[in-house]
C-alpha positions in Angstrom: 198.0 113.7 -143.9 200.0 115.2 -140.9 198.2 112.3 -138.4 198.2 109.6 -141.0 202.4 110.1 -141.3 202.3 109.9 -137.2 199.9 106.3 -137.0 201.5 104.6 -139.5 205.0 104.0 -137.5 202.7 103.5 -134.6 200.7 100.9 -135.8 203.9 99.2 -137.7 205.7 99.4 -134.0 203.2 97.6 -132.0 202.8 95.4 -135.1 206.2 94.2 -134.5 206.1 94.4 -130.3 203.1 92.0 -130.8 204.7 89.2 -132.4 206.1 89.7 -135.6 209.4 89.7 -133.9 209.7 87.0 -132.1 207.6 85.2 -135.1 210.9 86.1 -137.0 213.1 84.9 -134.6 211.7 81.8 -134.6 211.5 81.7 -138.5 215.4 82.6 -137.9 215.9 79.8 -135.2 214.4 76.9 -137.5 216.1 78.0 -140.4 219.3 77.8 -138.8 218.8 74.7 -137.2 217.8 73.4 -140.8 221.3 74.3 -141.7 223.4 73.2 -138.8 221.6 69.6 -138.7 222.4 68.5 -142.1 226.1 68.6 -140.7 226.1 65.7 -138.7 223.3 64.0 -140.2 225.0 61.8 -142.3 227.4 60.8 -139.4 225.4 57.4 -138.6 228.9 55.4 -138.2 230.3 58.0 -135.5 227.0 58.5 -134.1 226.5 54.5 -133.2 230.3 54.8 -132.2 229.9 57.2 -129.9 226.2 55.7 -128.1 228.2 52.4 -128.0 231.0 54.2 -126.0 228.2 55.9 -123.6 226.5 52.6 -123.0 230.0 51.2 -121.4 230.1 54.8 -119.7 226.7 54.5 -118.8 227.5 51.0 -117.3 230.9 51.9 -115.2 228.5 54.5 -113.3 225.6 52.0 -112.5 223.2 53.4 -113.9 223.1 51.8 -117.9 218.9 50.7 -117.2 217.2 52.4 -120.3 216.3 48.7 -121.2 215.3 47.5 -117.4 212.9 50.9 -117.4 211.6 50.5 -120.7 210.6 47.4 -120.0 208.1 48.5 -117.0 205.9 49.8 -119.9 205.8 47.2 -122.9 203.8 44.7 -121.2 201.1 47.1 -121.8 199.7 48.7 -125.1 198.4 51.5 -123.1 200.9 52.6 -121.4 202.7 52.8 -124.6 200.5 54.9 -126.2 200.6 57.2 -123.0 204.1 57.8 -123.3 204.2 58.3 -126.8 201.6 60.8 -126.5 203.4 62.8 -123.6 206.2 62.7 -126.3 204.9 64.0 -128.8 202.0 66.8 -127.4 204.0 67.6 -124.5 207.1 68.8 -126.3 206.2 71.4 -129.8 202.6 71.5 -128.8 203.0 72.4 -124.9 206.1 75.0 -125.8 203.6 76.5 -128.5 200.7 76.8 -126.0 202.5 78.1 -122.9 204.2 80.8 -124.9 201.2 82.1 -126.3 199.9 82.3 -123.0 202.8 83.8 -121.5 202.9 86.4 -124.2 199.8 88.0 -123.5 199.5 87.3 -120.0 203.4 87.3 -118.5 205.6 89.6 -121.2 208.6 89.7 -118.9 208.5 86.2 -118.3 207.9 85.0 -121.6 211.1 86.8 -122.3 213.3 85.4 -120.2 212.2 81.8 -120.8 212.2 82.7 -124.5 216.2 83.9 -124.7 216.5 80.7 -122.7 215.2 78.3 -125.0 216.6 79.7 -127.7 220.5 79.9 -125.6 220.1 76.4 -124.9 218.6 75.4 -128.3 222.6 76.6 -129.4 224.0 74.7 -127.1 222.3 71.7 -128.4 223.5 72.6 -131.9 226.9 72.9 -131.3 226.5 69.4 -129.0 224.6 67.4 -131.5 227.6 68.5 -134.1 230.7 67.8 -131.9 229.2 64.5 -130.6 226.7 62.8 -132.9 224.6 60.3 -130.8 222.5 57.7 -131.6 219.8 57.3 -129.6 218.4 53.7 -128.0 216.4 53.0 -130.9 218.7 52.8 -133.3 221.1 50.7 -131.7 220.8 46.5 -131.8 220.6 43.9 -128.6 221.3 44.6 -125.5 222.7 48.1 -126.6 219.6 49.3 -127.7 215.9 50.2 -126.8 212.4 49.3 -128.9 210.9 52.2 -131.2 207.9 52.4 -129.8 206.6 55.4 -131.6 207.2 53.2 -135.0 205.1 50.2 -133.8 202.6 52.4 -132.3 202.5 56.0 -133.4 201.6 57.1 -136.9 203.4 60.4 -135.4 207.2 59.0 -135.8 210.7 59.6 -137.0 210.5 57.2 -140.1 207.3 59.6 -141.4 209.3 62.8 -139.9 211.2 63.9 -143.5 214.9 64.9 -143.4 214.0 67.6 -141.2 214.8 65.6 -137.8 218.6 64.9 -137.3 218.3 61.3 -135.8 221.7 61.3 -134.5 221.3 64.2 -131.8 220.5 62.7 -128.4 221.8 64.4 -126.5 221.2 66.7 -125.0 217.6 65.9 -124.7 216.2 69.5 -125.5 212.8 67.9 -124.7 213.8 67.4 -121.1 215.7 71.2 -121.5 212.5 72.7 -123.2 209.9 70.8 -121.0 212.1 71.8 -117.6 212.3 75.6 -119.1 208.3 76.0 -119.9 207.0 74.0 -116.7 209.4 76.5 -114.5 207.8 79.3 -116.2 204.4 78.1 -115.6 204.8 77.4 -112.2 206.2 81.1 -111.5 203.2 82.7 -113.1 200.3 80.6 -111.5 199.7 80.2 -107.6 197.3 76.8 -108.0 199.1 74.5 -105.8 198.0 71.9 -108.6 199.2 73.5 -111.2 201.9 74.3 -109.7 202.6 70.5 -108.8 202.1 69.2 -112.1 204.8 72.1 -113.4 207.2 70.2 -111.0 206.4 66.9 -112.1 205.9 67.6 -115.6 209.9 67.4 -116.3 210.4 64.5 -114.3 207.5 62.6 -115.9 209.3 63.8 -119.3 212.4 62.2 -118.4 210.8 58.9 -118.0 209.2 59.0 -121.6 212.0 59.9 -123.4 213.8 57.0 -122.0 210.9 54.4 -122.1 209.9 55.5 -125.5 213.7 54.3 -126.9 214.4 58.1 -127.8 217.1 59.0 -125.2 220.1 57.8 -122.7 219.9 58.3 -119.3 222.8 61.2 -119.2 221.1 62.5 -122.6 218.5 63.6 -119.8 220.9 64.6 -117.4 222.6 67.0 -119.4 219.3 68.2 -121.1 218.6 69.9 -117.2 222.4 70.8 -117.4 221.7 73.1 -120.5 218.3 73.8 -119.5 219.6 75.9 -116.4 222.7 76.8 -118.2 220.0 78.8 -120.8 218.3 79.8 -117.8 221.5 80.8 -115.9 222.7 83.0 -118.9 219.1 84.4 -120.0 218.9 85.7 -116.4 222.5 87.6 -116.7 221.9 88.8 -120.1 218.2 90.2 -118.3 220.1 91.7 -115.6 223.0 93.3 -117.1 221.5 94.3 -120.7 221.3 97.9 -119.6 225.5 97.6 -119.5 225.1 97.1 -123.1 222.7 100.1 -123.9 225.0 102.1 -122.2 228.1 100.9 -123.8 226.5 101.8 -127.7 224.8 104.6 -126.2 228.5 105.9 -124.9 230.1 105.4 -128.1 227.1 107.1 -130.4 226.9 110.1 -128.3 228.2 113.7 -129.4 231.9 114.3 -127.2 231.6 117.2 -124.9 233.2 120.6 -126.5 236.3 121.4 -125.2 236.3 123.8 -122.9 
């Protein structure tokens, strides 16, 4: 009975140091999110406002092309279908895949590259809510891009539920996220190939959000800008947590009896 009152907190402890807590973080994190989206989701007027404002801003700085890029791809069904599939699987499924792997294999990296997704995910809340965007897709003419997950995907934002806030562009977080996971792949693995693709993998990810009519050119942009930013602050927050546990451990401990 003795033993059996010792293994039950241990087994409960690694229980929870094996994934229960960051399960529940992430429980947390979408459950927030599900909240804080409904805010600006019925903000469509703003939101076109706003992308029309970027496209002129976009324009002033030379580089307004979303259209001229997207083009280099509709000629062809196939390369449609590539990019909509780097879209979609390289985004949820490849964040899902590299952290379990990074878990088991990398703790102390998965960490860091976890608080940083999860920084940067905040940022992009509080963005999407003080400047609703409308992406390419949802604009007409010459302001706007094709859908070409609706013509060609059955895996879209029309079949997607009220779960997807359409008017948060940017920051792209699947630039962020992508930039985030392919950095901590690459500082995990010594395969020059792997490590090449790591390095190309966000860049190739810019490119698809724009040519698949989901993102701006400076929604990209500042997706690396919060990336790092999440990255930049994970790293501090790393490095100077033991300030913390000093700080509650100082203010918990017994005071020295007078002498």
């Amino acid at each position: 009975m003795h033993k059996l009152r010792h293994d039950i907190p241990r087994t409960a402890s690694r229980i929870w140091s094996n994934g229960l807590f960051d399960l529940s973080l992430i429980a947390l994190a979408f459950m927030i999110y599900s909240i804080v989206r409904t805010w600006s989701a019925d903000r469509q007027i703003e939101a076109t406002y706003n992308a029309v404002d970027l496209v002129n801003f976009e324009r002033s700085l030379y580089i307004g092309y979303e259209a001229q890029v997207q083009s280099l791809i509709l000629w062809s069904e196939g390369l449609i279908h590539l990019f909509n599939s780097i879209y979609t699987y390289g985004h949820f499924w490849l964040i899902g895949a590299t952290a379990i792997w990074l878990f088991i294999r990398h703790r102390d990296t998965y960490k860091l590259f976890r608080n940083a997704i999860f920084i940067s995910g905040a940022i992009g809340l509080v963005a999407f809510n003080v400047f609703p965007l409308a992406p390419p897709r949802l604009l007409p003419g010459d302001f706007g891009a094709v859908d070409t997950l609706r013509l060609f995907s059955s895996v879209n934002y029309e079949n997607s539920g009220s779960f997807v806030n359409e008017y948060a562009a940017i920051p792209s977080l699947h630039v962020a996220w992508n930039m985030l996971i392919c950095l901590a792949i690459a500082s995990c693995v010594r395969n020059p190939l792997v490590r090449g693709w790591a390095v190309l993998m966000p860049l190739l990810m810019s490119v698809t959000v724009v040519v698949t009519g989901n993102h701006w050119i400076l929604d990209c942009i500042a997706g690396y800008v919060i990336g790092m930013t999440g990255l930049g602050l994970a790293v501090f927050a790393r490095n100077e947590s033991w300030r913390v546990r000093e700080l509650f451990a100082g203010a918990f401990r017994s005071p020295a009896p007078a002498a």
